[in-house]
VOVODREN-173051 format. One record per residue (C-alpha): x, y, z. Coordinates in Angstrom, 1 decimal, padded with zeros to 4 digits. Each point is the difference from the previous one (the first is absolute). Layout:
// residues N
+--------+--------+--------+
:      X :      Y :      Z :
+--------+--------+--------+
:      X :      Y :      Z :
...
+--------+--------+--------+
This chain:
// residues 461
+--------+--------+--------+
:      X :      Y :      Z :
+--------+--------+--------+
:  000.0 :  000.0 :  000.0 :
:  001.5 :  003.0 : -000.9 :
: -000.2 :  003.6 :  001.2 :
: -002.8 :  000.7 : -002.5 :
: -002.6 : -002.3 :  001.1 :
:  000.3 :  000.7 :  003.9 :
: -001.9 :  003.2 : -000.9 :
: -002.9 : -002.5 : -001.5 :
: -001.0 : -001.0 :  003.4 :
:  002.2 :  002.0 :  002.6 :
: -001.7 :  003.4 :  001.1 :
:  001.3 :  003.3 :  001.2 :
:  001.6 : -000.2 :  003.0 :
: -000.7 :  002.1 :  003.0 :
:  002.4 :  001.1 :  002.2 :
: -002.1 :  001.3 :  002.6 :
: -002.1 : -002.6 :  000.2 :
:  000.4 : -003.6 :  001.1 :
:  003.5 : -001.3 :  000.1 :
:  001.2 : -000.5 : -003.2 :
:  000.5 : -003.5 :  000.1 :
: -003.6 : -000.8 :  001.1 :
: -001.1 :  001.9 : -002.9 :
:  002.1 : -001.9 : -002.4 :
: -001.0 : -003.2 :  001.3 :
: -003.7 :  000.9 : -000.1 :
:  000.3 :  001.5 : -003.5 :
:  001.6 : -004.0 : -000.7 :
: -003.2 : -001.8 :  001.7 :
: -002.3 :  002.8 : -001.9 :
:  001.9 : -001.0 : -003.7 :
: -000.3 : -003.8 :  001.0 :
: -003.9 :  000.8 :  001.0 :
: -000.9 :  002.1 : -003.5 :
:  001.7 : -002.6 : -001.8 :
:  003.1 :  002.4 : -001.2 :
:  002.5 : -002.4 :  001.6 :
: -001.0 : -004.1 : -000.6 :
:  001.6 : -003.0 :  002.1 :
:  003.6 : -000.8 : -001.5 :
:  000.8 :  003.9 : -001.0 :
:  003.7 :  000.8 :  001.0 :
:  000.3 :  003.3 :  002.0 :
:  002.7 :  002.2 : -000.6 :
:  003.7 : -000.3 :  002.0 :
: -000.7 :  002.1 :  003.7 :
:  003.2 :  001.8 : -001.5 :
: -002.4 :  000.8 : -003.6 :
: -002.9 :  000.8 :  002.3 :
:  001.7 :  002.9 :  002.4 :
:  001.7 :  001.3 : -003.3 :
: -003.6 :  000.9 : -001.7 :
: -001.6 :  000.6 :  002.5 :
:  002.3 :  002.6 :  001.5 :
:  000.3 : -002.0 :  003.6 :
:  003.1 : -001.3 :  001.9 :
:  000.3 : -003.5 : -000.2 :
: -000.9 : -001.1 :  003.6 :
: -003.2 :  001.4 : -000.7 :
: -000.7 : -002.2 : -003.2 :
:  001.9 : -003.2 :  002.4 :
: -003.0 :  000.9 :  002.7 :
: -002.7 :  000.4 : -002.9 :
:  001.1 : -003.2 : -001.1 :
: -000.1 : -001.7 :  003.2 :
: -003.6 :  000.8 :  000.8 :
: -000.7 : -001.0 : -003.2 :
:  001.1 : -003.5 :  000.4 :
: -001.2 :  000.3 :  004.2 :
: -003.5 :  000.6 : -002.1 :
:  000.3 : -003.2 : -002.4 :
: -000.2 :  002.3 : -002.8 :
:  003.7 : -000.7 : -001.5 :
:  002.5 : -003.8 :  000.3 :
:  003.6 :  001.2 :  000.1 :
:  001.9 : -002.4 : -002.1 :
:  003.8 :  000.0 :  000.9 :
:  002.4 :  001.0 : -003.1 :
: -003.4 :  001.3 : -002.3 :
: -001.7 :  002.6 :  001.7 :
: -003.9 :  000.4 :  001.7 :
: -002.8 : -001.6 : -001.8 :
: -003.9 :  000.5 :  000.5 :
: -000.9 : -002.6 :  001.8 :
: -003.3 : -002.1 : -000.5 :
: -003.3 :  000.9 :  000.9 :
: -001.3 : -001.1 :  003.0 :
: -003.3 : -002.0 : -000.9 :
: -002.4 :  001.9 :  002.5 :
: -002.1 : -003.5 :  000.7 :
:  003.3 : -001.7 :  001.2 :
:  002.8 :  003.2 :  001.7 :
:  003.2 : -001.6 :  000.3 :
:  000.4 :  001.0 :  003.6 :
: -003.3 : -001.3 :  001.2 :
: -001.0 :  001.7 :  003.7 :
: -003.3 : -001.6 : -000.5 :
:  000.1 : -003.8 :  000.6 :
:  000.1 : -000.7 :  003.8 :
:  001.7 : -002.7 :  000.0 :
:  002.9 : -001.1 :  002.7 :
:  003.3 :  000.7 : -001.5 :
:  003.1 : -002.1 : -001.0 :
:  001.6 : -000.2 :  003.3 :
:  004.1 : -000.3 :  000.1 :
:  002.4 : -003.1 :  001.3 :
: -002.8 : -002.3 : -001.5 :
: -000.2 : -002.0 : -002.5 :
: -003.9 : -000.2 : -000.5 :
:  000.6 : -002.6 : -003.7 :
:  002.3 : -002.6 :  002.6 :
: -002.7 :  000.7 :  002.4 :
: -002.8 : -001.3 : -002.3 :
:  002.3 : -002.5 : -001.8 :
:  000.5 : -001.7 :  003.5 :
: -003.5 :  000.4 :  001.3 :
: -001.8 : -001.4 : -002.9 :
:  002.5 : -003.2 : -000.2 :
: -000.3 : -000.8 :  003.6 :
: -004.0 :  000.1 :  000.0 :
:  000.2 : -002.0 : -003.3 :
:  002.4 : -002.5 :  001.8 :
: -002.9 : -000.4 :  002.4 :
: -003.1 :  000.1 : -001.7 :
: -001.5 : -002.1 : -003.2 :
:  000.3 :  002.7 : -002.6 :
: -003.5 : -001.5 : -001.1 :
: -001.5 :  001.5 :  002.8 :
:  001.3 :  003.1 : -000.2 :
: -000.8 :  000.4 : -003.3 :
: -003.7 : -001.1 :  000.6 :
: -002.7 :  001.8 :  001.1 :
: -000.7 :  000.2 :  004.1 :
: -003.1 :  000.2 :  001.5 :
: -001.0 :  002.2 :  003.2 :
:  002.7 :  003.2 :  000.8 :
:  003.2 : -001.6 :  000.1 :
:  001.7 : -003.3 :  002.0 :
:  000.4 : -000.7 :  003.4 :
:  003.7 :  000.9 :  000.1 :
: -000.5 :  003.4 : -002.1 :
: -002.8 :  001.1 :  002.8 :
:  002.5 : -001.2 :  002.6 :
:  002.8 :  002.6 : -001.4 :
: -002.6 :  002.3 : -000.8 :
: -000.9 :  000.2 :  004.0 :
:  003.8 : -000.2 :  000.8 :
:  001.0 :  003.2 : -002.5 :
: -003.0 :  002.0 :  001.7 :
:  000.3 : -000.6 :  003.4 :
:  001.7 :  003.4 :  000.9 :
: -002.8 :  001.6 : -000.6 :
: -003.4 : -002.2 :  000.2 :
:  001.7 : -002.5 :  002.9 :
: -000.5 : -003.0 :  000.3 :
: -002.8 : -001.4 : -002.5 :
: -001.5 : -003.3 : -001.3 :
:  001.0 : -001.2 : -003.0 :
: -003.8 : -001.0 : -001.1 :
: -000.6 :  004.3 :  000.4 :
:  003.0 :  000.2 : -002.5 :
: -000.9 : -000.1 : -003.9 :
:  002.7 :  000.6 : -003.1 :
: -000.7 :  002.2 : -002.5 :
:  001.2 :  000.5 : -003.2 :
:  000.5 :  004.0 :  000.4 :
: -001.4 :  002.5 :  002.6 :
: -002.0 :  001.1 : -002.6 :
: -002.2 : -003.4 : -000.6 :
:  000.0 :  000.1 :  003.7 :
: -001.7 :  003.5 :  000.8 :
: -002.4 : -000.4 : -003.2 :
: -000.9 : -003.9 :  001.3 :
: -000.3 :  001.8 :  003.5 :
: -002.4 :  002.7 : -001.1 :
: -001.9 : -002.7 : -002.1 :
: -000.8 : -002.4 :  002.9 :
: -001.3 :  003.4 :  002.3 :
: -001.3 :  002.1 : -001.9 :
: -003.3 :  000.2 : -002.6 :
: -000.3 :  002.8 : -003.2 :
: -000.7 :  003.0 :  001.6 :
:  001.5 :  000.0 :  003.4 :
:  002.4 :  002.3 :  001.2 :
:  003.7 : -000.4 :  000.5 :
:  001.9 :  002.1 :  002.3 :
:  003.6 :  001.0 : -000.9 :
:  003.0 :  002.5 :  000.5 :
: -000.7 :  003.3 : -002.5 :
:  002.9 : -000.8 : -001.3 :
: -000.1 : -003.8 : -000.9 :
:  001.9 : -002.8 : -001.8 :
: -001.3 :  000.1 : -003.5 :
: -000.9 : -003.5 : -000.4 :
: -002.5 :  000.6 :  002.8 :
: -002.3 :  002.5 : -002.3 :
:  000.5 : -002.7 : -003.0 :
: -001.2 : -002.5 :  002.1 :
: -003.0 :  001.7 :  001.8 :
: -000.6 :  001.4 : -003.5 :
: -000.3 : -003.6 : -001.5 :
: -001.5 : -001.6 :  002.8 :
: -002.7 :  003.6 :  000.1 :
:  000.4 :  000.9 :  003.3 :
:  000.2 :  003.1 :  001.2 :
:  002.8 :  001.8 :  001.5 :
:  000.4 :  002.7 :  002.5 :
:  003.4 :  001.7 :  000.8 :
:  000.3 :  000.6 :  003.7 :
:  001.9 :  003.3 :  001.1 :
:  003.9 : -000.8 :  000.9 :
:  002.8 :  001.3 :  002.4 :
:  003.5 :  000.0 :  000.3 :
: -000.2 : -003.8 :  001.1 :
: -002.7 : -001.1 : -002.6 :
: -003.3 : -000.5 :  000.3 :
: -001.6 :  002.7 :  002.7 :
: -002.0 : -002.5 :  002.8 :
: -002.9 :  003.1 :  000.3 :
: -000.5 :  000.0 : -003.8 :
: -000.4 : -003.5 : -000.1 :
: -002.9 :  000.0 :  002.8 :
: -001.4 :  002.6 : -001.5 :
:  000.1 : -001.2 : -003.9 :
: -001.0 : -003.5 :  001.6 :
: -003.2 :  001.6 :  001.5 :
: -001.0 :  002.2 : -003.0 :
:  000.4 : -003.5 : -002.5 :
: -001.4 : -002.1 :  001.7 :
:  003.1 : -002.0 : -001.0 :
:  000.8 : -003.8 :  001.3 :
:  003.6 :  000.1 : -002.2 :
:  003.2 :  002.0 :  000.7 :
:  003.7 : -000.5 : -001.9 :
:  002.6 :  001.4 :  001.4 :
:  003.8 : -000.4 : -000.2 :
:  002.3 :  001.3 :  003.0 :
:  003.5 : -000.4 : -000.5 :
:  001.7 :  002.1 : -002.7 :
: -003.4 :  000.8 : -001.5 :
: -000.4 :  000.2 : -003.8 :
:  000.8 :  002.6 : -001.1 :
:  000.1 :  002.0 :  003.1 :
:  002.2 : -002.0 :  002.0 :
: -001.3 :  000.5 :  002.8 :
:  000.0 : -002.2 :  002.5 :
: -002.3 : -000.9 :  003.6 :
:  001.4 :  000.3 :  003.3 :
: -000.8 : -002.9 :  002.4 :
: -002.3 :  002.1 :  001.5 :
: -001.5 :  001.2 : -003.0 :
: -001.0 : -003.8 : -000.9 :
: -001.4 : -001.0 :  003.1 :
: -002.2 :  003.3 : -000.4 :
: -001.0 : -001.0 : -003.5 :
: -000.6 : -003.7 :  001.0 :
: -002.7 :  001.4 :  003.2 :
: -001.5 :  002.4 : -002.6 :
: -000.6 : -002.6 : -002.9 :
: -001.4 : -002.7 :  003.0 :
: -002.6 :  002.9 :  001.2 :
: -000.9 :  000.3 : -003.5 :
: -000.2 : -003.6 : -000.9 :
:  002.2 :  000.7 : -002.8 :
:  002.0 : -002.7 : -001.9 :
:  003.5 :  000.6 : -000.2 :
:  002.3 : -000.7 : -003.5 :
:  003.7 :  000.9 :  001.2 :
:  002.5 :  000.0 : -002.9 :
:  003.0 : -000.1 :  001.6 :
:  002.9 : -000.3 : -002.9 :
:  002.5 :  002.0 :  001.5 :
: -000.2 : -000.5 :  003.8 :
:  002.5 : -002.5 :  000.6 :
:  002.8 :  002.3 : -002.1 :
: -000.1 :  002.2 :  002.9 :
:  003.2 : -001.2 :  002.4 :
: -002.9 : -000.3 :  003.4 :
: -003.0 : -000.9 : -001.8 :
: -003.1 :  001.4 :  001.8 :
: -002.6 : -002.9 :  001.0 :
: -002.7 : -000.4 : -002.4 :
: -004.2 :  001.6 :  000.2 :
: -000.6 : -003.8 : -000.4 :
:  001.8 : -001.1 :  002.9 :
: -002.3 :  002.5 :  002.1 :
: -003.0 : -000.8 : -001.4 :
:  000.4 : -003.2 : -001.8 :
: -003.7 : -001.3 :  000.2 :
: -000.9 :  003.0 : -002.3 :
:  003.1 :  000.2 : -002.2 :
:  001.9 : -001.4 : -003.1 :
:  003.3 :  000.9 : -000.2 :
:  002.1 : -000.5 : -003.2 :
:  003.7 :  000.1 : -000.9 :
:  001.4 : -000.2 : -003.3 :
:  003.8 : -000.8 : -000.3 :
:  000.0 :  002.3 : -003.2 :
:  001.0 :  002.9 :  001.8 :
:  002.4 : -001.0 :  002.8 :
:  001.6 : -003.3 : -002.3 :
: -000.8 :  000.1 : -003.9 :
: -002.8 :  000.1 : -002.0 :
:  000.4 : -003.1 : -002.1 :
: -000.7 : -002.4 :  002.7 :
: -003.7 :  001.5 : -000.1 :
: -001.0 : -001.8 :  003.2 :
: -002.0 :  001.8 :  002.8 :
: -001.0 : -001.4 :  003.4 :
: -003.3 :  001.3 :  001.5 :
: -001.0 : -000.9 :  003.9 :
: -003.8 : -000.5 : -000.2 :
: -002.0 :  000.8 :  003.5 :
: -000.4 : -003.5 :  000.3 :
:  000.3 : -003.6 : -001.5 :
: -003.4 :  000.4 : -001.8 :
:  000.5 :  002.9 : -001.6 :
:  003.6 : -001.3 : -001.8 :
: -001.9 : -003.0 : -001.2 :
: -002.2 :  002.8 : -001.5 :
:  002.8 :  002.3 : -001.2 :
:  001.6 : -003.5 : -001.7 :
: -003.6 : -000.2 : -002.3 :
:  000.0 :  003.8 : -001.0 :
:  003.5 :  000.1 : -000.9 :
: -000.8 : -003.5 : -002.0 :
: -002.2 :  001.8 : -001.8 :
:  002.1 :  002.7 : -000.8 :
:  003.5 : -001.7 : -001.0 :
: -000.9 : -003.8 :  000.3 :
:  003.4 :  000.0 :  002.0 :
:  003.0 :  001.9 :  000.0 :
:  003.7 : -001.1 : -000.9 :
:  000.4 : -003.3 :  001.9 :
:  003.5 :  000.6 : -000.5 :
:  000.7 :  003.6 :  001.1 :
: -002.1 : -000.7 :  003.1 :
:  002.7 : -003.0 :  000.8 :
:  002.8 :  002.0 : -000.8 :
: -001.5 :  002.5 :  002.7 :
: -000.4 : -002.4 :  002.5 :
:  003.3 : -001.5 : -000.5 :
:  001.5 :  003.4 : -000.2 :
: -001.7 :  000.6 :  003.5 :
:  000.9 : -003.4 :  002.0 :
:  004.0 :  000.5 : -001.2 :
:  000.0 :  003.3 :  000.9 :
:  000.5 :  001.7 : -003.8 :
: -003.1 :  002.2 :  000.7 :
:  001.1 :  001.5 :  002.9 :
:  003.4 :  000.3 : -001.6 :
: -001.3 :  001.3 : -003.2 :
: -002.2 :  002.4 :  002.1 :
:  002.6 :  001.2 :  002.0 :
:  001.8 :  001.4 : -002.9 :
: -002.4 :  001.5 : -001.9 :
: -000.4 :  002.1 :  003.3 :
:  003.5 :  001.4 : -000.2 :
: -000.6 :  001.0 : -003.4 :
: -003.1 :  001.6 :  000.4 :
:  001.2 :  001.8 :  002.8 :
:  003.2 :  001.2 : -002.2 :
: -002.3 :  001.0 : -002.7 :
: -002.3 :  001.9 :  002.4 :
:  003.2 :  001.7 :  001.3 :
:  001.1 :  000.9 : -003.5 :
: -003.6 :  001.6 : -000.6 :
:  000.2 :  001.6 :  003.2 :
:  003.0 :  002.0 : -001.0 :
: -000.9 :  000.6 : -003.6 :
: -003.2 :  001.0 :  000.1 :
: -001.9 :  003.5 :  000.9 :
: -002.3 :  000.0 :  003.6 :
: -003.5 : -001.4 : -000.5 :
:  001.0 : -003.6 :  000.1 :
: -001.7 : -002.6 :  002.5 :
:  001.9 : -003.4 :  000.4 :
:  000.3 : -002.6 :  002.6 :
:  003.8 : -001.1 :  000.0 :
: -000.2 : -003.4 : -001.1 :
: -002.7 :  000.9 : -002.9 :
:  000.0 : -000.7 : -003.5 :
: -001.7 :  003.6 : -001.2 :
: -000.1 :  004.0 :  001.1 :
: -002.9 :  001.8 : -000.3 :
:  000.9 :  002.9 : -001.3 :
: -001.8 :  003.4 :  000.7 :
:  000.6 :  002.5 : -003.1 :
:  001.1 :  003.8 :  000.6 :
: -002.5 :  002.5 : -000.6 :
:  001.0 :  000.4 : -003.8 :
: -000.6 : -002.8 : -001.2 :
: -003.1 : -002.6 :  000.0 :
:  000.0 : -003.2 : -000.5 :
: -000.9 : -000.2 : -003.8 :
:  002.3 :  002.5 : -001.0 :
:  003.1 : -002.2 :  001.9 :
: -001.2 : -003.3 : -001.3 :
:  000.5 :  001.3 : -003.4 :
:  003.2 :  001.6 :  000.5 :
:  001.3 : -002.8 :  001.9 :
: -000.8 : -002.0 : -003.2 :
:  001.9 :  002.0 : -002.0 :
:  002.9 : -000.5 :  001.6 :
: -000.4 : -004.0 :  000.0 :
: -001.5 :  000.1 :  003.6 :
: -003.2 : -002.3 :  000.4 :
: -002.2 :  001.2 :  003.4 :
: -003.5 : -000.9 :  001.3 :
: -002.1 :  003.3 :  001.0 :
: -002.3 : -000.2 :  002.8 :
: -003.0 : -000.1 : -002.4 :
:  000.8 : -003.7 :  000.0 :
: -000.4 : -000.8 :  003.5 :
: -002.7 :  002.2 :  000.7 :
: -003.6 : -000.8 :  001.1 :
: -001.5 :  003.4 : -001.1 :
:  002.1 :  001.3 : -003.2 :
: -001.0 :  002.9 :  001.1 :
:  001.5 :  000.3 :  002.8 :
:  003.4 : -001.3 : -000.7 :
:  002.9 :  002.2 :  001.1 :
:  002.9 :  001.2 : -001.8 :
:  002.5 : -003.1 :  000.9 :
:  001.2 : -002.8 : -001.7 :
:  001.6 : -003.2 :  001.4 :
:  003.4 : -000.6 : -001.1 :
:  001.3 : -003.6 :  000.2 :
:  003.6 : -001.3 :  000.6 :
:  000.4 : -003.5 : -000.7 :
: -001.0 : -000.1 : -003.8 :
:  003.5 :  001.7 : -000.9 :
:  002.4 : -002.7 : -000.1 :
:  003.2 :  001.9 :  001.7 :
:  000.5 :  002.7 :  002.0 :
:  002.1 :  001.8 : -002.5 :
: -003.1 :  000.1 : -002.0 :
: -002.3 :  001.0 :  002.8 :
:  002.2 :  002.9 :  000.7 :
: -000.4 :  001.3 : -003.4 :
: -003.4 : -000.3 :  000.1 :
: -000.3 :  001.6 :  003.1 :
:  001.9 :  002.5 : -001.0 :
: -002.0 :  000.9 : -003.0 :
: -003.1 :  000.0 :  002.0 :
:  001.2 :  002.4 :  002.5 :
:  001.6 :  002.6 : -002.5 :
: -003.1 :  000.3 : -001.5 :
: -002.3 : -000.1 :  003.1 :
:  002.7 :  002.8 :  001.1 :
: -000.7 :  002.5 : -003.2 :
:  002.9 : -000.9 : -001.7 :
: -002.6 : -001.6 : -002.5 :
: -003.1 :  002.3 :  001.0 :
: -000.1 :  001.2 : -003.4 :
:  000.4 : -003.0 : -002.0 :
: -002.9 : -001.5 :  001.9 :
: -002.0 :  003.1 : -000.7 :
:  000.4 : -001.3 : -003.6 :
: -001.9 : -003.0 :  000.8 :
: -002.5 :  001.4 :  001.5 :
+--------+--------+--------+
């Protein structure tokens, strides 16, 4: 590119405006935008740049830079800066949207799963697990199930234990067996969005109950509880999504009177409570008659073993559980739920556990130091729930973000009344693979959230 065609796409230049490199690497993203400058289109030299432009060459080194920080340019060493490739805005290469644990350091999680599937397939007919199973998983699976929640439910029976192939099948199976079309559901405001698909499928009603600090607000939910008439409440208090939030000991035993007054039945989706390094003890060990209480390994292990186990309020009710999930899934992955189990008995859970913790807690760290104020996280979470500053909404960030290869999920999606939802997003940690990776990410998000990018986002607006 020579001198000539910088002035196709590069605008004036002003010197009392924003720095100068800033404006040069915004007057890049807006050629890249308007189509001017197409993936693969070699920039000028830095040395070529400063010369036409009239700038010293730090400043065309620092325009450069952000460019790159931006994911608007690849540096190849020995050739020069290329426009890089466009982001596709379904799929942003650095994905803050998936909540998923991330890739935790010192272990190896293939060996893991190489060793963990060849020792349950040294014990078991591979017929069977390849087969279909009736009721909610085997003996020994309920037995680990009631072993892997005990810090939190107690001591339970394993005939009040039922396997589930996802927390998801669980809550809608749940919801199925007590509640009719019509009924209303009690939730947090701001709710896990495959609650609303699920009481949207299923046509119950749902009604967002006021939260605090520590989640759901005990007051609002007597009060919503009187005004509905409602026999249902979900609630989920450790490292709430996407508030994180989380209920004191206190606050549960409160919550657990309230919902007994009421006669209300109690879903608890707990998939993050037993992250936290002193896991708090479970609704459903306080009120266990009235309660189901379900744990996915997704978020504290990995999604792939897509096994769940859900303590029922009694024997009965599990066998119950067992025909609405058969109705749902037939049965889950026989061999996932034995590799869980397994995992559990030799201690690879725990283990595995243990150091997604660490790296969670690193990641939080990292987002804790990168990021502006207006973030609420619990220190061994997975996500931040991010307030915006005052100049900027949601919308308007979601769409810069994109543009800069950032994926994020607004608060419109967890939000019982749309209108209603506040200017936050949740931001989640694990879905980067590294840390190096994060940080740029992180990194991005904040410079723009700062103003760095205020005007750029204006764009998309």
């Amino acid at each position: 590119m020579d001198p000539s065609e910088i002035a196709d796409w590069m605008p004036r230049l002003e010197p009392g405006g924003r720095p100068l490199y800033l404006q040069i690497a915004t007057a890049i993203e807006d050629a890249i935008a308007a189509g001017r400058l197409r993936p693969g289109d070699r920039l000028p030299s830095q040395r070529l740049m400063a010369e036409t432009l009239g700038i010293d060459l730090t400043t065309a080194t620092r325009a450069y830079a952000e460019a790159r920080r931006r994911h608007l340019l690849d540096a190849v060493t020995g050739r020069g800066s290329f426009v890089a490739a466009r982001p596709d805005p379904d799929h942003p290469p650095l994905d803050l949207a998936m909540n998923i644990p991330p890739r935790p350091r010192g272990l190896n999680l293939g060996e893991m799963l190489r060793q963990g599937i060849g020792e349950v397939l040294g014990r078991t007919d591979p017929d069977l697990l390849m087969s279909y199973h009736p009721g909610a998983g085997l003996v020994a699976e309920k037995a680990a199930g009631a072993v892997w929640l005990a810090p939190v439910v107690g001591t339970v029976a394993h005939d009040r234990i039922a396997v589930a192939p996802g927390a998801q099948a669980a809550l809608t199976a749940i919801l199925s067996l007590n509640a009719a079309p019509g009924d209303t559901v009690l939730c947090e405001a701001l709710t896990y969005p495959g609650l609303i698909d699920t009481c949207r499928l299923l046509r119950l009603k749902l009604r967002g109950v006021v939260m605090g600090p520590r989640g759901m607000r005990i007051d609002a939910l007597s009060e919503a509880a009187r005004e509905t008439g409602a026999k249902i409440v979900c609630v989920s208090p450790s490292m709430q999504n996407p508030t994180a939030s989380t209920m004191s000991g206190p606050d549960r035993a409160a919550f657990a009177a309230t919902a007994t007054d009421h006669g209300l039945t109690v879903i608890e989706d707990d998939p993050y409570g037993l992250l936290a390094r002193e896991p708090i003890r479970a609704i459903a060990a306080m009120a266990p008659a009235q309660s189901w209480h379900i744990a996915t390994l997704s978020k504290c292990l990995t999604p792939g073993l897509r096994t769940a186990f859900v303590t029922a309020p009694d024997a009965n009710a599990a066998t119950r559980l067992a025909g609405a999930l058969r109705a749902l899934t037939l049965n889950g992955p026989p061999l996932m739920a034995a590799l869980a189990a397994r995992w559990i008995r030799d201690g690879s859970a725990e283990a595995l556990r243990d150091a997604v913790r660490v790296e969670a807690e690193a990641r939080q760290l990292l987002a804790r130091a990168l990021l502006p104020p207006g973030g609420i996280a619990h220190e061994s979470g997975l996500h931040v729930w991010q307030h915006l500053p005052a100049h900027w909404n949601r919308k308007r960030l979601i769409a810069a973000a994109r543009r800069h290869g950032l994926g994020l999920m607004p608060s419109d999606a967890f939000a019982v009344d749309p209108a209603a939802a506040p200017d936050a997003v949740r931001l989640s940690l694990g879905a980067i693979p590294d840390r190096a990776r994060l940080r740029a990410a992180l990194e991005t998000l904040a410079a723009i959230m700062n103003g760095d990018a205020a005007a750029q986002g204006a764009v998309a607006g």
